[in-house]
N, C-alpha and C positions, 0 to 999 in steps of 0.2 A: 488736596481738594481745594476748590474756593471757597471761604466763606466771608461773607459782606461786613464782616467787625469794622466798623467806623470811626471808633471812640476817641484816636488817636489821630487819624488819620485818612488819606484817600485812596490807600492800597489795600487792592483784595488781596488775600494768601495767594501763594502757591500753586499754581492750577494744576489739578489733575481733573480727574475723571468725575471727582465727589467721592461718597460712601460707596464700597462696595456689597455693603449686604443688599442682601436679596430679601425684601419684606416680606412675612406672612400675609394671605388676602387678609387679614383682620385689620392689617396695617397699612395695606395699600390704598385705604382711601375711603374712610370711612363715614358715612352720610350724616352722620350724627357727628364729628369731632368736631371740637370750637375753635374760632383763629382768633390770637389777641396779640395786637400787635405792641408791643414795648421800646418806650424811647433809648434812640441811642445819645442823645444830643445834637446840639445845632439843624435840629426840626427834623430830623429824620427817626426813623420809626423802623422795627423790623418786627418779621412775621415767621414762621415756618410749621411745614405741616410734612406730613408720610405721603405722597400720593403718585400712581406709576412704579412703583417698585422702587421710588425713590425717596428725597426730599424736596421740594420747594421751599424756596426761600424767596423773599421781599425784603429790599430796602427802598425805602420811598420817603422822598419830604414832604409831609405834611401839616395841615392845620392844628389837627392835635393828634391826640390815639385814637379816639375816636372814629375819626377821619382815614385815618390808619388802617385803623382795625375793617372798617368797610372796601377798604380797596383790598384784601389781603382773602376776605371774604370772596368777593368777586370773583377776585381770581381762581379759590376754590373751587366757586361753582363751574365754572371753564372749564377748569383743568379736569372735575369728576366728570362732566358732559364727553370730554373730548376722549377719555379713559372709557368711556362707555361704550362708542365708535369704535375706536382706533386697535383696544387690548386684544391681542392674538391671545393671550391668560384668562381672557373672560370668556367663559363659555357664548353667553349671549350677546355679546357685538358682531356685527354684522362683520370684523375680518375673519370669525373665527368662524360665522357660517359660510365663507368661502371657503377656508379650509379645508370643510367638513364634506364639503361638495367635491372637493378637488378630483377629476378625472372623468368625474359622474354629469356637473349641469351648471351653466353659468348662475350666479346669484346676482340678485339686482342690489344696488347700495345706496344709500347717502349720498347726495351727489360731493357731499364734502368728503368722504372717504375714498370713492372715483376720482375724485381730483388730485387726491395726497398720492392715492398706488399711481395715477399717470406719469405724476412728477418724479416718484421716484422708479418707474419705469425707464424712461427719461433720462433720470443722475447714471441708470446701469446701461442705455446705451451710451451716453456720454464717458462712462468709465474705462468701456469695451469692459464690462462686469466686475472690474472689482466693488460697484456697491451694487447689491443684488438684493431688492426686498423678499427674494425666496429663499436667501440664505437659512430659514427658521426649519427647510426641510431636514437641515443636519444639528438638530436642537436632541439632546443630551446623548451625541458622539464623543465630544466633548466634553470633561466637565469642569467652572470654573465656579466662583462665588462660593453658596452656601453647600453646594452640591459637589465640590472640587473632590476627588478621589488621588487623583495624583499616579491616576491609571494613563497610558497615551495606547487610545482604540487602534486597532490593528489595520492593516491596510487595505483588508476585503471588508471592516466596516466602515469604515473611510469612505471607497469608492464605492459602494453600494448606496449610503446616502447622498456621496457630492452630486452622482446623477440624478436626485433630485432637485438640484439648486441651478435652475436656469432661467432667468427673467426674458427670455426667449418664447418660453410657452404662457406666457401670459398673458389672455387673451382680453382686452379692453373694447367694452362697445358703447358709445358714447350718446348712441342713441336710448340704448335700454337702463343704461346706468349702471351694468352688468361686468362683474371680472369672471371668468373663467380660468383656472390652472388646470394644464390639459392633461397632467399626469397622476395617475392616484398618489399618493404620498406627499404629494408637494403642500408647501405651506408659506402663506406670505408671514414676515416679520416687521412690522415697521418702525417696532424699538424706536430707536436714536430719531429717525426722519420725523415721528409723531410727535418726540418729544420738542427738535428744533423748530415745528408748525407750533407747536403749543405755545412753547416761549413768544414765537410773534405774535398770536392772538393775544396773549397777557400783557404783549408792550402797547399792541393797539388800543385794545380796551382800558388799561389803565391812560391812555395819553386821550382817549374822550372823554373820560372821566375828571380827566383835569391837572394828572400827576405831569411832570414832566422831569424831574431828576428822580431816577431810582435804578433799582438793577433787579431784574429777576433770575432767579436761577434755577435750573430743573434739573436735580443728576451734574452733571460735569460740563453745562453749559448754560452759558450765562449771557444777558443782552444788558448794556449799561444805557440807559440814554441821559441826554444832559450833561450834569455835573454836580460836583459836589462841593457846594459853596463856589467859591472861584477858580478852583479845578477842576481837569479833568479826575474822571477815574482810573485808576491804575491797574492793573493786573498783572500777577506774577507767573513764571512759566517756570516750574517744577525740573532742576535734574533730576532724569528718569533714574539713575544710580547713586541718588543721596537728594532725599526728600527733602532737608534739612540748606539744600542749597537751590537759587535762584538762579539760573541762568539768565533770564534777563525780565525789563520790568516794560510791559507795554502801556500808555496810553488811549483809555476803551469809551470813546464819546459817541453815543447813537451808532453803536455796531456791537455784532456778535462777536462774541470768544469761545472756543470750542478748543479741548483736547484732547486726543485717544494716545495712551501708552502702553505699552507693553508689560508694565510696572503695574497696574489695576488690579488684574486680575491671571494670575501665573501661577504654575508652579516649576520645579524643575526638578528633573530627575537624567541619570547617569550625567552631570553637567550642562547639560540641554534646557534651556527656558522654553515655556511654554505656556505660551497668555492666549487669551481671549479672542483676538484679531483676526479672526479665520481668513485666507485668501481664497475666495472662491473658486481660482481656477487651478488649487491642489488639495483643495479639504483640508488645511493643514495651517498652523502659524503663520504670518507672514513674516518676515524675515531682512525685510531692506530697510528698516527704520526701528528703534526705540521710544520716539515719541513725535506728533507732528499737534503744533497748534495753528489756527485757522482763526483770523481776520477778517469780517466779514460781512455786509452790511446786512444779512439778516441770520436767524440762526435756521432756518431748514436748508438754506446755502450750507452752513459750515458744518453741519449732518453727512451732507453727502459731499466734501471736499476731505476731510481728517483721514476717514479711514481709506479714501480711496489712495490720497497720497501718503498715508503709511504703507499701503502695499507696491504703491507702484516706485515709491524711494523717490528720494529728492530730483534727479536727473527727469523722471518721468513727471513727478508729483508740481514740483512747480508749474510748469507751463499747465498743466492741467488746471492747478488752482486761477493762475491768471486767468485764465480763456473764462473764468466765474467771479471776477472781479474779486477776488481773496486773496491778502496776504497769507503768508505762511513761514512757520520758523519747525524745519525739521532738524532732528539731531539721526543720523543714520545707523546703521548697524556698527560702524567702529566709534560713536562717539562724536562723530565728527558736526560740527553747525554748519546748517545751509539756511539762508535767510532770504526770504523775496526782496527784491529791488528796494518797493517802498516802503522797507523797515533797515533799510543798510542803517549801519549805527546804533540799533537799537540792543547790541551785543556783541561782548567783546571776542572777540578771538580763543581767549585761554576757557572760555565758555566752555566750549567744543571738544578742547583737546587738539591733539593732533589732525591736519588737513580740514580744518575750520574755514568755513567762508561762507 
């Protein structure tokens, strides 16, 4: 996972995904918890709290803790606001009464929650589906995290829910402010996509607020802007089959870092891995990549670039990330490194293993 330790230096850990627990609602975000930010040194300050099924975290240069402690707050309240919106897990937010409706009547929304399902309507015609905010129709066929059985569902429940998951029938009207899903069962998810909209409203609002070097992180994506003293920031990119090793070390000044691997959230059984990463168009693991990190100048860009280019594997997944102004460093299903253009260099060869490039 990333975390923003400073003390020493200007590199974040290791990136993965972040924690993989799955928090109790007690812990997902609680109205009442306090944020106090604590110095790290050389004027930087850090914060973190439970909220989205995950963690936030802040690093920020400040005047004091104080100072600190206010911006970390803020972001709080954002993050609770946008959680309120956005959580398909909260009964009462407006994605989960579209849900609720699905087959039955379009529901009218937020025009900020119409705007997030458009865009990510959008990333899944731009993907030809591998990102699908209706993938949630096939939520616990599956099971990973806190819930992981270590069962793999048979293939008539498989395809009884993947034909739930089609961002085809989602009907958008921009007039009413209205989504409709035109099949009972279906269910939008916007997990990952809400969380990378969030981290940008937290770099905007903290940057009118006056911060300007800090990192925010939400779950397994982070946005750094600035710098850190007279460096940049650095970021590390985790081999997906030894935590414990760096494959290579990026430089993250005013852009997003994003990574989905296979390595998260898995289990394996008869020799067969089996993570998290559903590829919408089999119900099933995706299979062309082990791990993909994504460069990017914002983070709901690099939401719907990771996962799409872990399923579509490097040959596919690059140009796809170009055509969205995103670097990308895939490692594929044999190990092997493929790295966009404008990071040639940034990793060596024996990185990868064999047929590296």
């Amino acid at each position: 996972m990333v975390t923003a330790s400073l003390a020493s230096c200007t590199t974040l850990a290791p990136m993965g995904r972040g924690p993989t627990l799955e928090l109790p609602p007690e812990l997902a975000g609680d109205d009442d918890t306090s944020v106090q930010a604590v110095p790290l040194g050389g004027g930087f300050y850090f914060a973190s709290f439970p909220i989205m099924g995950t963690w936030f975290e802040l690093t920020v240069a400040a005047r004091d803790a104080g100072s600190a402690t206010e911006l970390a707050q803020t972001a709080r309240d954002e993050l609770m606001r946008l959680d309120r919106l956005m959580s398909e897990w909260r009964a009462d937010s407006p994605v989960s009464a579209v849900n609720r409706a699905a087959g039955a009547a379009p529901v009218r929304v937020e025009r900020e929650v119409f705007d997030l399902v458009a865009k990510a309507v959008e990333a899944a015609e731009r993907s030809g589906g591998a990102f699908d905010p209706t993938w949630a129709g096939m939520r616990g066929v599956w099971r990973f995290g806190d819930a992981m059985d270590g069962q793999v569902p048979s293939d008539e429940e498989i395809e009884s829910s993947r034909a739930l998951v089609d961002y085809r029938k989602v009907r958008l009207d921009p007039e009413a402010d209205s989504i409709f899903l035109e099949s009972p069962g279906m269910a939008l998810g916007l997990g990952g996509i809400a969380k990378g909209y969030a981290i940008d409203r937290l770099a905007s609002l903290l940057r009118r607020a006056g911060a300007k070097d800090f990192v925010v992180k939400l779950g397994g994506d982070l946005y750094a802007a600035g710098r850190h003293g007279d460096r940049p920031w650095v970021a590390g990119i985790q081999d997906p089959r030894n935590p414990s090793r760096v494959l290579a070390s990026l430089e993250v000044e005013d852009r997003s870092f994003s990574t989905s691997g296979d390595y998260e959230r898995f289990f394996v059984k008869d020799g067969v891995r089996y993570h998290h990463i559903i590829d919408p168009a089999t119900g099933r693991p995706a299979t062309a990549s082990r791990s993909v990190t994504a460069l990017c100048t914002d983070a709901t860009t690099s939401e719907v670039v990771t996962k799409p280019v872990f399923i579509l594997g490097p040959d596919r997944g690059l140009p796809y990330a170009a055509a969205l102004g995103c670097e990308v460093v895939v490692v594929d299903a044999s190990g092997a490194l493929h790295v966009s253009p404008g990071l040639d260099g940034c990793c060596g060869p024996e990185a990868g293993g064999p047929g590296s490039r």
